[in-house]
VOGU-3710 file (C-alpha; in Angstrom, 3 decimals, decimal comma):
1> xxxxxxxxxx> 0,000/0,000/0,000  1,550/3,605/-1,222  1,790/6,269/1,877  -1,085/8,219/0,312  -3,219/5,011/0,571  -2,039/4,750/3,960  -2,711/8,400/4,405  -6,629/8,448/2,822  -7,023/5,241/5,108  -5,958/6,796/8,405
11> xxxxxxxxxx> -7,889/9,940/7,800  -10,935/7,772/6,890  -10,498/6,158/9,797  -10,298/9,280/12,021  -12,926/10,958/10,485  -15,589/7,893/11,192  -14,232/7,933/15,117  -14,916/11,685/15,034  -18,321/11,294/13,670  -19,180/8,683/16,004
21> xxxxxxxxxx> -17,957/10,594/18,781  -19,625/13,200/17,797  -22,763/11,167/17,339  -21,889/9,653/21,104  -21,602/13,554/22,588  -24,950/14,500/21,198  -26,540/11,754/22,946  -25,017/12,394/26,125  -26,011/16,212/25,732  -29,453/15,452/24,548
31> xxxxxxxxxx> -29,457/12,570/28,012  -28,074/15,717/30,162  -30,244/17,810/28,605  -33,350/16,301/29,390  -32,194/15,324/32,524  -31,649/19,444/33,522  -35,109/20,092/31,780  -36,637/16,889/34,145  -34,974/18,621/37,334  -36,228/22,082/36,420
41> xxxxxxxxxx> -39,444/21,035/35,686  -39,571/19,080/39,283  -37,855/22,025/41,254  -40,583/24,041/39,865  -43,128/22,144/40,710  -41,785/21,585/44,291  -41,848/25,386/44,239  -45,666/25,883/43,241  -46,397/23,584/46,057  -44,630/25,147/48,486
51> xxxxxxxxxx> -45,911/28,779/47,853  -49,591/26,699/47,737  -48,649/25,375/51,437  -47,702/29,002/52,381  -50,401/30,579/51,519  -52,914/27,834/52,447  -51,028/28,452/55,850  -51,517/32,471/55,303  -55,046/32,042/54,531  -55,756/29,287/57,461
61> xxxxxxxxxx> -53,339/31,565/60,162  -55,713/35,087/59,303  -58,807/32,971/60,183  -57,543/31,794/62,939  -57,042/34,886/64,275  -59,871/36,354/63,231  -61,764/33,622/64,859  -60,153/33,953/68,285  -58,967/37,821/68,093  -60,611/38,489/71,357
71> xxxxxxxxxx> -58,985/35,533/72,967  -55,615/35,474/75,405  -54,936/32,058/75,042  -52,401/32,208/72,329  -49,761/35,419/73,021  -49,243/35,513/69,231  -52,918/36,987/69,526  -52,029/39,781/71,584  -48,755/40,261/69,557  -50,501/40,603/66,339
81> xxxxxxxxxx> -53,223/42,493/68,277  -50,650/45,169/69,421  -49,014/45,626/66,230  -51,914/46,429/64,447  -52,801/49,048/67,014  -49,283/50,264/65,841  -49,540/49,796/62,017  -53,205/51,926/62,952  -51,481/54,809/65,033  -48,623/55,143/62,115
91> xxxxxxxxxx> -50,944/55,493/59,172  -52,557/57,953/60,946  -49,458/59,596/61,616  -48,611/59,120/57,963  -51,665/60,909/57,271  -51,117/63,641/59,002  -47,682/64,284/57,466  -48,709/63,750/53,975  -51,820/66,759/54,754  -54,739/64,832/55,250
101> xxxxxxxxxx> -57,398/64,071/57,226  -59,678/60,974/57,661  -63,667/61,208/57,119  -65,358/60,950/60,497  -68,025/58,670/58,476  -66,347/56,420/56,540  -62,110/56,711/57,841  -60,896/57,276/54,322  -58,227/59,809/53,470  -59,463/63,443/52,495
111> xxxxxxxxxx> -57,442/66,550/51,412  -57,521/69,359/54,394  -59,739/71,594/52,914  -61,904/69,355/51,389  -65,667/69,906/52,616  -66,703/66,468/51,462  -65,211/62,855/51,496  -64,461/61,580/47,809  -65,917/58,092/48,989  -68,819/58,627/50,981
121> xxxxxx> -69,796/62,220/50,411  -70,239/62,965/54,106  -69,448/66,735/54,755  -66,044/67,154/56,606  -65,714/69,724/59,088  -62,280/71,445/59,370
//
């Protein structure tokens, strides 16, 4: 065999390994691949349930405390009962600062000045 046979022989050669390694990393990408779409998909799902629980728990916790508000057995009661006192006494503060006033009827915000409330139409005395 002359050196160029040789030569077109070996290249041959190495050019059908390279293919099939080629062929041999796609599959392992496409396997990886769906493997990182099969985890994503799962994390995300694992993640919709969670935020389901948490606001399941949300939803069940604001009953609860609406339910037994004017109880002392539990001191988050009171806790949560104190703090809204607070979140109460620094909107109203809030209020004040941003030059408002509340209805007497209804408790929303109206301008100083205003004679009448924008929601309920009571008259506002300044």
């Amino acid at each position: 065999m002359s050196f160029f046979e040789n030569l077109g022989a070996t290249l041959g050669n190495a050019a059908g390994n390279a293919i099939e390694k080629g062929k041999e990393f796609k599959d392992v990408a496409l396997d990886k691949g769906k493997e990182f779409k099969d985890v994503a998909t799962l994390k995300t799902q694992i993640s919709t349930a969670q935020s389901n629980v948490a606001k399941l728990y949300k939803e069940l916790g604001e009953k609860f405390f609406e339910d037994n508000k004017d109880s002392d057995t539990y001191p988050e009661i009171s806790a949560i009962r104190d703090a809204l006192v607070s979140i109460k006494e620094l909107e109203d503060k809030l209020m004040i600062a941003q030059g408002m006033t509340k209805c007497p009827t209804c408790g929303a915000p109206v301008e100083k000045g205003s004679q009448f409330c924008s929601k309920c139409g009571a008259s506002v005395e300044q």
